[in-house]
C-alpha positions, 0 to 999 in steps of 0.5 A, spaced: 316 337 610 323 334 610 329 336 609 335 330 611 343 333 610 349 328 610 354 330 615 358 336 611 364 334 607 371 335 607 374 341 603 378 336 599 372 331 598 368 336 595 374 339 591 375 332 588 367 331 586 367 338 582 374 335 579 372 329 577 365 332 574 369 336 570 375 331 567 369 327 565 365 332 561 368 330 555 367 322 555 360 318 552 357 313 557 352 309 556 344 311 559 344 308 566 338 303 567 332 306 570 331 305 577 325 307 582 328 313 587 327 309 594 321 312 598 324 317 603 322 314 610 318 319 614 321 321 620 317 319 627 318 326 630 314 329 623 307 327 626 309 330 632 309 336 629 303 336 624 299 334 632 302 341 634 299 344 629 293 341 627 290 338 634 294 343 639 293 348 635 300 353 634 300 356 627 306 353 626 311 349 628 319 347 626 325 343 628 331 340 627 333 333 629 341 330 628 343 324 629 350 321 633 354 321 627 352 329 625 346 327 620 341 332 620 334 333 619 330 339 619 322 339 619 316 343 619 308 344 620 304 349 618 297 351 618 298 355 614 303 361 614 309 360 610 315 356 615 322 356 612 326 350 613 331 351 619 328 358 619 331 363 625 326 364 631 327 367 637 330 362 643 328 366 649 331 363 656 336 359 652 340 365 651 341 364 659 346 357 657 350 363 652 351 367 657 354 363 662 358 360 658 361 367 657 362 367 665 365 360 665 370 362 659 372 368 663 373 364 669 377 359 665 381 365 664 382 367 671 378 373 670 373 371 674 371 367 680 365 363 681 365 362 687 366 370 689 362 376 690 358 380 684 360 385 688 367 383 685 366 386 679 359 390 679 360 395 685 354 397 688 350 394 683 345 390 687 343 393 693 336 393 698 331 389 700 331 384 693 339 382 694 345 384 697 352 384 692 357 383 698 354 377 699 350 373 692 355 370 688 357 368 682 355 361 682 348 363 685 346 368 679 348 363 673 343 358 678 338 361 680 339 360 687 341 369 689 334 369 692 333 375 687 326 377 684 324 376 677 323 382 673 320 380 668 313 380 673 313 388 674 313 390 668 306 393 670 302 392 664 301 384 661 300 387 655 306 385 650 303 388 644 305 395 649 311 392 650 314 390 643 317 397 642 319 399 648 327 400 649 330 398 655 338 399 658 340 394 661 339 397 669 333 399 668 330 392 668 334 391 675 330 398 677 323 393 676 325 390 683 329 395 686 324 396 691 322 387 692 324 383 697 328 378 696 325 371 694 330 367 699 337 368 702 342 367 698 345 360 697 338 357 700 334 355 694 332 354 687 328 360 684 328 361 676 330 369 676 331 373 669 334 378 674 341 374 675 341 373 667 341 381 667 346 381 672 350 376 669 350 379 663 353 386 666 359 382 669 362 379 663 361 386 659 366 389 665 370 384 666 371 382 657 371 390 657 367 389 650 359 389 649 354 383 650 353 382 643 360 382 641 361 377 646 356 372 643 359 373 637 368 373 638 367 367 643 361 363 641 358 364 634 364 365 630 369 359 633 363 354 632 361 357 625 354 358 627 351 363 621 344 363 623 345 365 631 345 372 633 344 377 639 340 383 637 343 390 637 340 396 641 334 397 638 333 391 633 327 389 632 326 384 626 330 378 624 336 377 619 334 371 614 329 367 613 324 366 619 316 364 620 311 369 622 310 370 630 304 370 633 301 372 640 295 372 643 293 371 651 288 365 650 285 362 645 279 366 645 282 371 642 284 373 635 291 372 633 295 378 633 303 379 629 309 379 634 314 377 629 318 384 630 319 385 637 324 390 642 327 384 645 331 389 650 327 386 656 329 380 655 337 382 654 342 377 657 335 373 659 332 372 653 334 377 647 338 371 642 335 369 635 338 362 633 335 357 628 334 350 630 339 346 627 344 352 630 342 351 638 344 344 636 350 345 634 351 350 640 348 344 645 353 339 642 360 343 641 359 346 649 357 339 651 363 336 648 368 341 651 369 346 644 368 352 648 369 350 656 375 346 659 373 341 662 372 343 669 368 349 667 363 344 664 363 340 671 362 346 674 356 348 668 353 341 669 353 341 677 346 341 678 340 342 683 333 339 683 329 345 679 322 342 681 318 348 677 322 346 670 318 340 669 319 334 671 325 330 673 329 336 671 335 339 673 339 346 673 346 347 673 350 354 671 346 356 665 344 349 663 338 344 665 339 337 664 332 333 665 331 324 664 329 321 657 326 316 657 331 311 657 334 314 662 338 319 658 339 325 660 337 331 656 341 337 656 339 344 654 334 349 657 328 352 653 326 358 652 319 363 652 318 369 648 312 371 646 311 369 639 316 363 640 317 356 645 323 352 644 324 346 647 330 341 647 337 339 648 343 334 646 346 328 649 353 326 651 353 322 644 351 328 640 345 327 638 340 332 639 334 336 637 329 343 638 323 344 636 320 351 636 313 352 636 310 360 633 306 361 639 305 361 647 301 355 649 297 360 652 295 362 646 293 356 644 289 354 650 283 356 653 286 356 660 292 354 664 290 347 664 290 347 657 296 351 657 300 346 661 297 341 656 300 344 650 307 346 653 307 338 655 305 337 647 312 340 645 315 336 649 313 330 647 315 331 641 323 333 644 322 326 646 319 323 640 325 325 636 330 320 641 325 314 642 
């Protein structure tokens, strides 16, 4: 299914098409001669959607494409289940890219420095074998280079149908590895951790003194217009809006199972934002072109190390990836995980963009880990499709 919209009007141009229609109400014209509507060209990336779907197997799949010149264009697949068009969906680890634009906000404000100390801001905080506050800092938590342990793997169950409605406070998840060694010293390489995003998280909420919800909402939402993104309150577990059904399973030998309401507390800072397609674009492009940052936090956020366990060719800056299109382009966004959704996509530097989301894990749609690979390398073949 596709939906096409043309670049929002002017309040004064649509002020004057409501009143040219009502000055003419009165007027007789003659019947205009019958014309056949011209055949809606189908967009390339649909057939990479209905392939997700129908031979990859995700129950369902949707996203939204925009063009340099801001036209926009939402699709869906479905196997099934009822997709709505642009609909909200939980976007994982892109929440990472809104967090640290929070942190570079604040470091154009002169509240924070990115080369100094966490410590700085949250002492006592890290302390023991996993990492050291006085000495990881803030440039090394927003690109994974704090040598810190990622909690997501101590939650000690693998169970996330255990796990959508239990409630964590933020430092609870930093309790996960408390005791775990560090994966490297600070600085010495690149290692994806949801840890730092926590602790991320944390500093912007000391040093802007409100919550973490609040801040995504005064400083990136509501400047950009952007009514179909929200970060989850305590305890929130369903979706605002319309939003497709989210489904879980560790392989495909198994049978679906409804996830759509989920505690997304563990993911807090790392992982917690609901956004719809068409939304993270927008996001993506205003970021990009230097709506929310100056110009040289945004050097800063797209300065880049090689993250090799990404995908390939790809590269991570402070809270933002960049990875080669095809044509050599680079692609810049992030992707995200949570069980029930995957997103994957990006801009590029002429406003063009895309993401796609798929209503599963590619583990659920796969029979082992190569076919999970597979499945994920499907998505992003299709993130690419919509810049060929």
């Amino acid at each position: 299914m596709t939906v096409t919209t043309p670049p929002a009007p002017s309040r004064r141009s649509v002020l004057s098409v409501l009143g040219g229609a009502a000055l003419g109400a009165g007027a007789v014209a003659a019947a205009p001669p019958v014309v056949a509507a011209p055949r809606r060209r189908r967009h390339p990336l649909q057939e990479h959607l209905d392939r997700l779907v129908h031979e990859v197997g995700f129950p369902s799949a949707l996203a939204s494409v925009r063009d340099a010149d801001g036209r926009v264009h939402d699709l869906t697949a479905t196997s099934g289940a009822r997709v709505p068009v642009d609909g909200r969906v939980r976007v994982g680890s892109n929440t990472k890219t809104y967090v640290a634009t929070i942190v570079l906000q604040l470091v154009d404000e002169g509240l924070v420095g990115v080369d100094e100390p966490v410590e700085a801001h949250l002492p006592g905080l890290l302390r023991g074998p996993g990492g050291d506050g006085r000495e990881i800092t803030v440039r090394q938590v927003l690109q994974h280079t704090a040598g810190l342990p990622n909690y997501t793997g101590h939650f000690g169950t693998t169970d996330w149908f255990e796990l959508r409605d239990r409630y964590y406070e933020p430092r609870q998840l930093l309790d996960l590895v408390a005791e775990q060694p560090a994966t490297s010293p600070p600085g010495e390489t690149w290692a994806y951790s949801n840890t730092g995003y926590v602790v991320a998280g944390l500093l912007a909420q000391r040093v802007a003194g409100r919550p973490l919800a609040e801040l995504v909402r005064t400083r990136i939402t509501e400047p950009l217009g952007l009514c179909e993104t929200f970060f989850p309150h305590p305890g929130e577990q369903g979706f605002r809006g319309e939003h497709p059904v989210a489904f879980h399973r560790d392989s495909a030998a198994q049978p679906w199972g409804d996830i759509t309401l989920l505690d997304p507390s563990w993911g807090w800072a790392a992982g917690a934002l609901v956004a719809s397609p068409s939304d993270l674009n927008r996001f993506t492009v205003a970021l990009l072109s230097g709506e929310l940052l100056s110009a040289q936090a945004l050097e800063q956020m797209r300065t880049t190390v090689p993250s090799p366990d990404l995908w390939e060719g790809a590269r991570y800056g402070l809270g933002l990836s960049s990875s080669p299109l095809p044509d050599g382009t680079l692609l810049w966004g992030h992707g995200g995980d949570i069980p029930g959704f995957e997103t994957r996509g990006g801009a590029t530097e002429d406003g063009r963009a895309v993401t796609v989301a798929v209503t599963a894990l590619p583990t659920g749609v796969a029979a082992d880990e190569e076919g999970a690979l597979a499945a994920a390398d499907a998505v992003l073949d299709a993130v690419r499709a919509a810049f060929a």
